[in-house]
Backbone bond lengths (Angstrom), bond angles and torsions (degrees), N, CA, C in turn:
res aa  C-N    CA-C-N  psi(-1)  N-CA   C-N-CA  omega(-1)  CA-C   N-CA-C  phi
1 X - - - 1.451 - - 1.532 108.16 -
2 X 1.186 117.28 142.16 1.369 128.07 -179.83 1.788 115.18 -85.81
3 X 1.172 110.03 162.22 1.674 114.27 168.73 1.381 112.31 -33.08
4 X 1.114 99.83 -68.68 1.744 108.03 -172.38 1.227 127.58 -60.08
5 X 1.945 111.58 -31.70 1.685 108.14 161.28 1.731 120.79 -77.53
6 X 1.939 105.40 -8.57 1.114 107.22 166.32 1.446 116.32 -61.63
7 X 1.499 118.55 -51.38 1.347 140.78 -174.29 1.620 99.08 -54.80
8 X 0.996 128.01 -57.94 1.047 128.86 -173.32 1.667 130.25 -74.07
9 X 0.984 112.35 -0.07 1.374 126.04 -160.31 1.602 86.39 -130.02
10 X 1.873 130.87 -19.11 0.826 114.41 -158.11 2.101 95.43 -97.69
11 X 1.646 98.89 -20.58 1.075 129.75 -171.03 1.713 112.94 -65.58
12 X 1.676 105.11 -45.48 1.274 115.04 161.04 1.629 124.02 -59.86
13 X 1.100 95.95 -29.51 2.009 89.10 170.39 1.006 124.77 -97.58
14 X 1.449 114.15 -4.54 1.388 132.47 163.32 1.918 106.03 -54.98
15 X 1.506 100.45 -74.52 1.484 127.27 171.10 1.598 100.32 -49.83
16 X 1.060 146.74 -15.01 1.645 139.03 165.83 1.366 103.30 -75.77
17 X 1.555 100.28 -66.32 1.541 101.59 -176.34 1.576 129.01 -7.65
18 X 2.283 85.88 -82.69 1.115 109.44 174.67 1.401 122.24 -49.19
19 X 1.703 113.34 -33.36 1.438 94.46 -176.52 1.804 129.37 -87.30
20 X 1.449 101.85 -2.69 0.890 131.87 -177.72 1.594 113.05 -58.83
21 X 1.750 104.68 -36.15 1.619 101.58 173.20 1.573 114.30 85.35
22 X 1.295 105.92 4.56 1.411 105.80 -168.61 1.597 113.48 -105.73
23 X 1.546 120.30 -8.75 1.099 153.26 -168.66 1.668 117.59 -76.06
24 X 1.363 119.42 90.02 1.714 109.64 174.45 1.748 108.47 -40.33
25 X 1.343 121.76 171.93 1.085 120.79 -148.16 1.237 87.24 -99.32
26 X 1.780 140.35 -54.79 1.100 121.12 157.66 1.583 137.13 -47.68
27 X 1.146 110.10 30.05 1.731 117.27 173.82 1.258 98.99 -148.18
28 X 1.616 120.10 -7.99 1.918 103.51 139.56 0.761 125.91 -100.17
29 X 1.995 134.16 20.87 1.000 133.35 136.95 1.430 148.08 -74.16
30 X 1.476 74.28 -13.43 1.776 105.42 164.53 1.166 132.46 -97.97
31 X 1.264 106.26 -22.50 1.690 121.55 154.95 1.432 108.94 -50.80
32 X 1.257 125.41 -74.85 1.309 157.98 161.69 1.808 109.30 -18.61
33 X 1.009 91.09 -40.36 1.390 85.42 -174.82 1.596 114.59 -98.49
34 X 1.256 106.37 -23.51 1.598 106.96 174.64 1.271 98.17 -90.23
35 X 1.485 151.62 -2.83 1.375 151.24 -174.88 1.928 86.37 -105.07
36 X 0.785 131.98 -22.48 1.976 123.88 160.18 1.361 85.81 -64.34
37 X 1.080 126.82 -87.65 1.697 140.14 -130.08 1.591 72.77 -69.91
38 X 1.198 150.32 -105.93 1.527 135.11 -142.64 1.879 117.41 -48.97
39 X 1.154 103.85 -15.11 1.516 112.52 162.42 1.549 112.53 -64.55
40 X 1.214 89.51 -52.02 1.833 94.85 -173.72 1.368 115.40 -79.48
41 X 1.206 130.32 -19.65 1.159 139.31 119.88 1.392 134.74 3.53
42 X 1.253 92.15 -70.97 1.979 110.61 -166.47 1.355 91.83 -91.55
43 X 1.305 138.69 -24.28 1.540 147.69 179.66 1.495 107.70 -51.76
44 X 1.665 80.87 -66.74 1.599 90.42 -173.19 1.752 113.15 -77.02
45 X 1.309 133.80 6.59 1.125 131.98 164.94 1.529 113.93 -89.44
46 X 1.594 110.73 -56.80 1.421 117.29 154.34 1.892 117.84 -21.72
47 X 0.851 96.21 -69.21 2.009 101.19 176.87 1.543 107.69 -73.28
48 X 1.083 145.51 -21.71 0.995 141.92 109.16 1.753 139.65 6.83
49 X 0.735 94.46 -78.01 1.573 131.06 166.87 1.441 104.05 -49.04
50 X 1.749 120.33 -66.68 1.025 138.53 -162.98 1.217 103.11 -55.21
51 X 1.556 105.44 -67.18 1.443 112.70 173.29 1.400 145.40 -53.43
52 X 1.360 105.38 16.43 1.511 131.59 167.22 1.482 118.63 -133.54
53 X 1.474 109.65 21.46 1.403 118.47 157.75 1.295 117.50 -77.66
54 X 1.489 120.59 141.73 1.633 105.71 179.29 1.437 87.42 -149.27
55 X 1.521 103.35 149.96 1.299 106.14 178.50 1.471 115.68 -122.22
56 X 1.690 133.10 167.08 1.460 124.90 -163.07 1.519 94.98 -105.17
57 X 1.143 108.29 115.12 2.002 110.70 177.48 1.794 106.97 -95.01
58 X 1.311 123.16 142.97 1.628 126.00 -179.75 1.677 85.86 -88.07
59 X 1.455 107.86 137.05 1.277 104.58 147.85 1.375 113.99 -94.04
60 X 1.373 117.88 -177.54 1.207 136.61 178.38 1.351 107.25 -44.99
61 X 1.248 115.99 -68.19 1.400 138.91 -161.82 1.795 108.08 -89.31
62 X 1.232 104.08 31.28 1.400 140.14 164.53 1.658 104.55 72.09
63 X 1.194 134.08 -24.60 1.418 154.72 -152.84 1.591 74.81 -57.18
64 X 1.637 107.29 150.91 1.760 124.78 162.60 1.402 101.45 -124.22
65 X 1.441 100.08 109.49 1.801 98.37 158.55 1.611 111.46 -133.02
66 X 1.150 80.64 161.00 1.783 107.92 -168.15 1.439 111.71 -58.48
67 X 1.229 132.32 123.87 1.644 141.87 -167.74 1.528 97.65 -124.23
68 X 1.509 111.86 147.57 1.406 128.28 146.64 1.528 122.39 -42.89
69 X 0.846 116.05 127.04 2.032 94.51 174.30 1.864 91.97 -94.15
70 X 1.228 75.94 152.26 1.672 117.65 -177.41 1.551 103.20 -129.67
71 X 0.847 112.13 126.96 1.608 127.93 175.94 1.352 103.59 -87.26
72 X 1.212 125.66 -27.18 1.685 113.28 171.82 1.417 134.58 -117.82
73 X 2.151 89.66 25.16 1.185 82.42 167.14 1.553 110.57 -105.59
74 X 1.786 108.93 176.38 1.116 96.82 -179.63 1.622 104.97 -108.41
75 X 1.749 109.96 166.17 1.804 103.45 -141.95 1.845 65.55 -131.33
């Protein structure tokens, strides 16, 4: 498993905890706060990620080369 399914899997028992109700209020502030920091986390891996997507465009003149993806361009 990677960082991010760590983060995320670590994020879900975080979110039980708290909802669970069973939690003094200073240990859902501490929940809370390491469930930011593993959010921001997975954020910044997510965009990350993104930014090493590349996609294969046809040119005209049939040639395929490798492009950046752009989310706003149109393909």
């Amino acid at each position: 498993m990677n960082k991010f399914e760590d983060n995320m899997k670590e994020l879900e028992e975080i979110v039980n905890s708290l909802e669970s109700g069973k939690a003094s209020l200073d240990e859902c502030v501490t929940l809370f706060e390491k469930g930011v920091k593993l959010t921001d986390e997975c954020v910044n891996m997510l965009n990350s990620a993104e930014q090493k997507i590349k996609i294969l465009v046809e040119k005209t003149n049939g040639e395929v080369v490798e492009e950046d993806f752009d989310e706003n361009s149109e393909q």
